[in-house]
N, C-alpha and C positions, 0 to 999 in steps of 0.2 A: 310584473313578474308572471310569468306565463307556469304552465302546472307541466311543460319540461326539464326544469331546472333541476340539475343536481341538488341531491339533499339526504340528511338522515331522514328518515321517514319512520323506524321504530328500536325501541330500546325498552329491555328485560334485564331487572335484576332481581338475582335468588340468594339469600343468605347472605349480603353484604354487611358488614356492622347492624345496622338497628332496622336493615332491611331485611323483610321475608321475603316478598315477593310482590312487585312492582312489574305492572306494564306502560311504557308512556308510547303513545304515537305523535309522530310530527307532522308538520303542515310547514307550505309556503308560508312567507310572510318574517312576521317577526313572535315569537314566543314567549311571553315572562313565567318564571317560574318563581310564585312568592308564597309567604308563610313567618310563622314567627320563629327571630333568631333560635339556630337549635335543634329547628325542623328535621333538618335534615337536606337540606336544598342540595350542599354543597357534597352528597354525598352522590348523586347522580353524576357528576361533573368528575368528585374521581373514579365511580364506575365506568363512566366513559373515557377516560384514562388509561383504565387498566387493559378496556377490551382495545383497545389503538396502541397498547405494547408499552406500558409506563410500570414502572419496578411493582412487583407485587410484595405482599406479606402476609405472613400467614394468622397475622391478628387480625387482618381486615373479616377475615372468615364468622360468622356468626357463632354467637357461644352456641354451643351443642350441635352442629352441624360439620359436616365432613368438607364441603366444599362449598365456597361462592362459586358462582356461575353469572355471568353478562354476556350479553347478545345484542348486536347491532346491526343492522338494514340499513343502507344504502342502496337510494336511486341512483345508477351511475350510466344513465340513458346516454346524455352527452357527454359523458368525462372520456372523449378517448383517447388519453392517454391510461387513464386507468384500466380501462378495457384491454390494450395492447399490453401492459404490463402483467395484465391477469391472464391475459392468451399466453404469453412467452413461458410463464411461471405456470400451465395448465392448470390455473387455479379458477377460470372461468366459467360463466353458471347462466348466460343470458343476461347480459347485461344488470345482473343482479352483484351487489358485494353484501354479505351476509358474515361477519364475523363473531367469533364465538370465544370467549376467556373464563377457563376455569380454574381458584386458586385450592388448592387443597390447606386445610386447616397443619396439616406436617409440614407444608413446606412448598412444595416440587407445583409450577402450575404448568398450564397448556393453552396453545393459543391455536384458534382455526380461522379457515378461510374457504367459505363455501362447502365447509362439511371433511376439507381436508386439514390435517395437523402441519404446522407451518414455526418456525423458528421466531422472536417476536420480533425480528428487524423485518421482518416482513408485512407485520399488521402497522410499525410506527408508518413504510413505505405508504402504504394504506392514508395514515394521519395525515401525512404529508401532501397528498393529493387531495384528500376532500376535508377537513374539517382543519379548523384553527382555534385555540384554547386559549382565551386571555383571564388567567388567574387574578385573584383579587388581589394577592402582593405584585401584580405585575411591575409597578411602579417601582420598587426597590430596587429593579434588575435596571432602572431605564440608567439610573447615576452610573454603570457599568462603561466604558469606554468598548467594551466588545459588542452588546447593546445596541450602543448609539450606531455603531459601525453594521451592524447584523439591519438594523432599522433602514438608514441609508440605503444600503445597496439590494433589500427588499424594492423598494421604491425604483434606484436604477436600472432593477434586472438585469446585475453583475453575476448570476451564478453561473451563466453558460462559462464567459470569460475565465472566474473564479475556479470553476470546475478542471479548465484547461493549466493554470496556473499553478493549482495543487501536485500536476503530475510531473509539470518544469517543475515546480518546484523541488519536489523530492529529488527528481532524476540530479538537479544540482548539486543537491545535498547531498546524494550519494556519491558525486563526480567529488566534491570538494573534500569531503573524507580516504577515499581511494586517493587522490591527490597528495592529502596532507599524512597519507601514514608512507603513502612512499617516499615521498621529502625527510619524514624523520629518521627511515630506514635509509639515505641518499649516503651516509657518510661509511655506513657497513658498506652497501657495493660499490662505490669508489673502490673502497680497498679488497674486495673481493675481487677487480679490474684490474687492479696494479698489480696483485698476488699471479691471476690471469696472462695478462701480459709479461710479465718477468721468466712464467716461469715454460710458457710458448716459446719467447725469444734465447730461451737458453737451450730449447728443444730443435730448435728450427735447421741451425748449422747441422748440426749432427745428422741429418736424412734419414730420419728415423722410420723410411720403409720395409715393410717386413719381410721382404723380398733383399734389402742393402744387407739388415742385420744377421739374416741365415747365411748370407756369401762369407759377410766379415768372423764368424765363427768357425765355419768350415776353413774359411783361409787360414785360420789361428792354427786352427787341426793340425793341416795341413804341414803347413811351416814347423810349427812345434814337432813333427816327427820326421821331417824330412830325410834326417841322414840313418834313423833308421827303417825309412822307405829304399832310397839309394843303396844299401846295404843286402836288403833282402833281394832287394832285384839284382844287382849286379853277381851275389851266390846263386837268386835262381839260374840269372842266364849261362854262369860258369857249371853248373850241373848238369843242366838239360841240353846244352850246347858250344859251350867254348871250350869245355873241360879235353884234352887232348886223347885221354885214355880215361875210360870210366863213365863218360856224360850219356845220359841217356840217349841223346841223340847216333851216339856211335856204335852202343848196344843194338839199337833198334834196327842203325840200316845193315849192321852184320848179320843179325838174325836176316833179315828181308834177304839179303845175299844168298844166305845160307839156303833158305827155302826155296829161295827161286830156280836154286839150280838141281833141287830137288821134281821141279812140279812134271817134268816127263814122266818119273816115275811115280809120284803122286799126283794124281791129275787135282784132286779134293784140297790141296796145296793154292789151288789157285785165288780160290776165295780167302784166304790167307795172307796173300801176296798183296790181295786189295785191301785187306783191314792196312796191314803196315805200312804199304803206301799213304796211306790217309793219314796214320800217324804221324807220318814225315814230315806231309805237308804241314800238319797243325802245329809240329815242334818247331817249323819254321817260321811261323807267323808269330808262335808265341814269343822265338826271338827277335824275331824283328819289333814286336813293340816293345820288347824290353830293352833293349838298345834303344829303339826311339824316345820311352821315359828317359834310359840314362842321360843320352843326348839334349834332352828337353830339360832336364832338373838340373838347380844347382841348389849348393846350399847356402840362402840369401836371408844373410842375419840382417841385414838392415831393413827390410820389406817385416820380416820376422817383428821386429823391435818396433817399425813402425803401427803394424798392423794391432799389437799385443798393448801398445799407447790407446789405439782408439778406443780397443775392447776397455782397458783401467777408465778412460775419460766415463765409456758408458755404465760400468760399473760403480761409477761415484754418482753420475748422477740418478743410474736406479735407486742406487741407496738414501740417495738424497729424496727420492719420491717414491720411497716406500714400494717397490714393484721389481720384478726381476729382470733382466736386461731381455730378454724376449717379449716382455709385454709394454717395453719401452714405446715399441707404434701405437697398441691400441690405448696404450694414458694418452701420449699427444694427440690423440682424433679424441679423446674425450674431453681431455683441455680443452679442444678448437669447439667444442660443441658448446660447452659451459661458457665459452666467451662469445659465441653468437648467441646463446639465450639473451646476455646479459646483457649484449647490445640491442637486441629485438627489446627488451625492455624497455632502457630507454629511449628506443622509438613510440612505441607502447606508452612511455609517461609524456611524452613530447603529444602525442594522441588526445591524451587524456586532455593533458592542460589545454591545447585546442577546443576539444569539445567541451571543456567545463568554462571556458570566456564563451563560446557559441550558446550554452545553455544559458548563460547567465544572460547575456545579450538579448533570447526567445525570454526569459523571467520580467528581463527589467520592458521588452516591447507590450508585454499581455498588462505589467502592472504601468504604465504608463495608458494603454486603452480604459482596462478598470477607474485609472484617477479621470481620465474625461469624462466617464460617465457618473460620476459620481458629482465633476464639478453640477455638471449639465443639470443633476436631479437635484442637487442641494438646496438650490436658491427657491425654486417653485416650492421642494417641500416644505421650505421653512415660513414662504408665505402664506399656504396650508395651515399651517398648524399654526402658526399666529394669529391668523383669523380668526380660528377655530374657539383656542384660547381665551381670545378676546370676548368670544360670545359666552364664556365660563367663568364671570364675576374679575376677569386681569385685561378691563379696558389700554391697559398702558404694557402689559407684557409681549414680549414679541422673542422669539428663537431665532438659531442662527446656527448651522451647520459652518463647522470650521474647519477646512484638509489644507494640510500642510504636510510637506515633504519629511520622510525621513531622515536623520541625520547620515552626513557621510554616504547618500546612495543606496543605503541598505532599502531592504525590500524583506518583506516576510510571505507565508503562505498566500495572509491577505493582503496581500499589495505593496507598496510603497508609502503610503500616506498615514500619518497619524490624525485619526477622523474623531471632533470633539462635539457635544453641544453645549450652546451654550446659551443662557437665558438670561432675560434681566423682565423683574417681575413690575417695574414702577417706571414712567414715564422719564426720561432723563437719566435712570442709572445702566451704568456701564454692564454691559452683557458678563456673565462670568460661570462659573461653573455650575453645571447644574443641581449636584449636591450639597454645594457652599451657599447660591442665591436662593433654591426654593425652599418654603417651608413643609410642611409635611402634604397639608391641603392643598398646599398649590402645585408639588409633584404629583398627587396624584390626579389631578383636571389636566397635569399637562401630558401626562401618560396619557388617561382618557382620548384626550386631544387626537395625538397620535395614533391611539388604535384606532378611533373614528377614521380619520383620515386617511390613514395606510391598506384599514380591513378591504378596502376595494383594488388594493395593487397585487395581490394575490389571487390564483384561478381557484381556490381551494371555493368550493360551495355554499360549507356551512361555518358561520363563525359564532364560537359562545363565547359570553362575556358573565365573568361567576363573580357578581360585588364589585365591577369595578370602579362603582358612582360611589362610595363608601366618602363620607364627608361632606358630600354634596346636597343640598338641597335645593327649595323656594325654586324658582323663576330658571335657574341654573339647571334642577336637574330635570326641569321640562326641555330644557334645551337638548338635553343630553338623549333625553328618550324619544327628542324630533331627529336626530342624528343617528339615533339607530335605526330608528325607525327608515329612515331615506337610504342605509344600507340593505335595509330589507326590499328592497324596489331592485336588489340585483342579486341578493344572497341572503340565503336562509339563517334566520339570526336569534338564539335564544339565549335569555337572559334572566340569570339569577339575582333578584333586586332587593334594596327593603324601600326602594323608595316608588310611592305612586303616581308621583309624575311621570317615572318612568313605563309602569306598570301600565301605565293608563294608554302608551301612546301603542303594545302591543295588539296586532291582529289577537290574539290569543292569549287565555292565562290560565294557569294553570297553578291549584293550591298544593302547598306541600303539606302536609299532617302529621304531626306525633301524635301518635298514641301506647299512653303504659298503663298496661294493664296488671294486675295483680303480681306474674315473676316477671315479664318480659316491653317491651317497649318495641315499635314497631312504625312504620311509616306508613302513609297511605297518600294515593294523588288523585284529586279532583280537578276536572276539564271543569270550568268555569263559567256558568250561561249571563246574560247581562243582569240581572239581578243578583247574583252571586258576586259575580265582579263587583258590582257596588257597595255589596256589603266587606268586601275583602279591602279594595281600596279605602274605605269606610277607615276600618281599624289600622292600616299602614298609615291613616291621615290622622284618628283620632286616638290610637291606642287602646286601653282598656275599656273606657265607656264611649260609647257609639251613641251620637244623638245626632236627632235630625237634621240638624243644620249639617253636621259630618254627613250622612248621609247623601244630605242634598248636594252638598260641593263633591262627597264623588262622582256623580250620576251627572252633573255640570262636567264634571274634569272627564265622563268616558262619552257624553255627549259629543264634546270639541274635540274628538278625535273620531277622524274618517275611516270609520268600518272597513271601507274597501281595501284590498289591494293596492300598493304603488304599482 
């Protein structure tokens, strides 16, 4: 492992529970970080928690203090996707990632990133990228059927696929709901259609344009007064012209007579002559069209009767629809409009249920790819981790990744496949669930197993392991600490132990310290030189009294392990 690898490189805690004030720096290689139960080891692991965006609380905050405070460094020389992600987000600083978490003892905390204030889905973004956190109950989560699944498809490098999956997916889920409330609505616009149609077809004969309905009223006028039309005109034309003696027209041309035979002697007469000529002319015309009406009119009761029908039909059915017989056109263009919505609808639902078999079809192709890659990994990881196992006191135990189809087709965010593991801990017995067959000790070497195994299928840099040999000992958890060890030869690995087999096989070690003094109790960390190591290992091997034989077998147990770098 060369000195560019990604890595945490330094971590600062102020005021955390029974922490004042802690600086620890990092190094390539592999890390242990021991001490006796209570130290405080595991209080580092959730400082670094909190600064990568993990729920805070305001008791973690030291008694008599206002606020915790944690700080993290990150080399992120080679991470480029971190880099580009911290370009995008202008939260970039030179290839440096520099995060900062403060919890206030009230309540409210803050997270930064490179000096800027940041939301904390942005520092987990962070987590995700460089560091990975295997908890000392991690083993409790493995019996989890989401787990087992979240485990596998680590291994497959299902999330690009998984990623795509999730947006079919929704986009389905949202087709399939839009689908199913307009289907329970489907029996309301049926009959909103037939109401529709019924009551267009009873509009339709009638020509219900607004240009038909103005003639048909006026003709009603019309008719309805006719014979006292014909009356008035046939008295006008008898006054102004027919009338033998008395009509205006026989007044006028005697006057005209009269003056004309005057205009020798009134010359000013003349312009006179021309008004009543003019008059003449126009009493003529005006009887000639009055005769033309009379001529033209009669009095026609059946046209009358008929016309006076049509007006009653349209009046029943204005009343019928609420509206007055003049705005009978513009109801029926609204009808016509309310029933092309309602047929664009179900073109519209016709749409839909197309695109929701279409989407469902993009669902079941992405979880159909998912299921190959999962078969593809299963079988390799399971002879992984068998192996592995096997080297952890379960000569005869061996694992088995089980996918098996959904019933009936269905398919979920994650896939198609319901993904199980399943164990059998003794030579001959049948494989079976992994909560049911393992005991307590033996879920947790086979958890171990798996992080071993899997901690290299991740690009993530740095992986810590807080207690996860817990039950383990002898010969086993030398094993354990040559398997972290061989992770450290690709990824930067610290490890909170109480055992020194394990302890022993670190580049590095580091003590963790209580101290209480008169009010308060406090922690302190000592980098560890090889005589100190020896003495540390010493009491992790021998407990309370330390004799030279413990001695000697630590200095033996940190001998047989190679200094160097993998």
């Amino acid at each position: 492992m060369g000195p560019e690898i990604n890595m945490l490189i330094h971590l600062s805690v102020r005021h955390l529970a029974v922490v004042d004030d802690i600086t620890l720096s990092f190094e390539h290689g592999m890390t242990s970080l021991t001490g006796e139960t209570g130290a405080g080891k595991s209080i580092l692991v959730d400082a670094l928690g909190l600064v990568l965006g993990d729920r805070a609380d305001s008791n973690m905050v030291r008694h008599g203090c206002d606020r915790a405070e944690i700080e993290a460094s990150f080399d992120i020389t080679n991470n480029l996707a971190l880099q580009q992600w911290l370009c995008e987000q202008e939260l970039d600083d030179e290839k440096q990632c520099h995060l900062r978490r403060t919890v206030s003892s009230e309540g409210p905390s803050r997270g930064y990133i490179n000096g800027r204030i940041v939301p904390l889905s942005q520092l987990r973004i962070i987590s995700e990228n460089s560091i990975d956190i295997h908890g000392q109950h991690a083993h409790q989560s493995l019996i989890r059927s989401d787990t087992q699944r979240l485990l596998l498809d680590t291994v497959a490098k299902t999330k690009p696929l998984l990623t795509k999956l999730a947006v079919a997916h929704h986009r389905w889920q949202t087709l399939k709901h839009t689908v199913a409330e307009q289907e329970l609505q489907s029996q309301q616009h049926l009959a909103q259609l037939e109401l529709l149609h019924y009551q267009i077809n009873e509009l339709v004969p009638l020509d219900l344009s607004e240009s038909s309905v103005k003639d048909l009223i006026s003709s009603q006028q019309k008719l309805a007064h006719a014979s006292e039309l014909m009356t008035t005109a046939q008295l006008s034309l008898h006054s102004l012209y027919d009338q033998e003696e008395g009509s205006a027209y026989s007044h006028i041309t005697q006057a005209l007579s009269d003056i004309e035979a005057l205009t020798d002697i009134e010359p000013r007469f003349a312009n006179l002559v021309e008004v009543l000529n003019s008059t003449v002319l126009q009493l003529d015309e005006a009887a000639t069209e009055l005769r033309h009406y009379l001529d033209s009119s009669e009095l026609d009761t059946n046209h009358l009767s008929e016309v006076e029908s049509q007006l009653s039909a349209l009046h029943v059915i204005a009343r019928k629809h609420h509206v007055e017989v003049e705005a009978l056109p513009a109801h029926y263009n609204l009808l016509c409009d309310q029933l092309s919505q309602l047929t664009n609808r179900d073109e519209h639902h016709a749409k839909l249920q197309l695109e929701l078999v279409q989407q469902e079809s993009t669902c079941l192709e992405l979880c159909k790819k998912i299921s190959h890659m999962r078969q593809q990994a299963a079988g390799p990881l399971s002879q992984e981790i068998t192996a592995t196992i096997q080297q952890l006191a379960m000569p005869g135990g061996r694992v088995e990744f089980v996918i098996l189809p959904m019933e009936d087709g269905r398919f979920s965010v994650t896939g198609s496949d319901h993904i199980q593991l399943l164990v059998s801990t003794n030579p001959g017995q049948a494989a079976g669930e992994l909560g049911k067959v393992a005991s307590g000790g033996e879920l947790a070497r086979i958890s171990l197993a798996i992080q071993v195994v899997t901690a290299g299928t991740r690009s993530v840099p740095t992986l810590v392991f807080d207690e996860v040999d817990v039950g383990i000992g002898g010969s086993i958890a030398e094993i354990v600490g040559q398997n972290l060890r061989q992770l450290a030869s690709t990824q930067q690995v610290i490890c909170i132990t109480h055992l020194p087999q394990v302890a022993a096989q670190a580049h590095r070690q580091v003590q963790v310290i209580k101290k209480q003094l008169k009010d308060t109790t406090h922690i302190e960390l000592l980098e560890l030189n090889q005589s100190q190591r020896i003495e540390e290992i010493a009491r992790m091997l021998g407990g309370v009294t330390i004799t030279q034989k413990t001695l000697s077998h630590a200095k033996e147990m940190l001998e047989q392990t190679p200094r160097k770098l993998l």
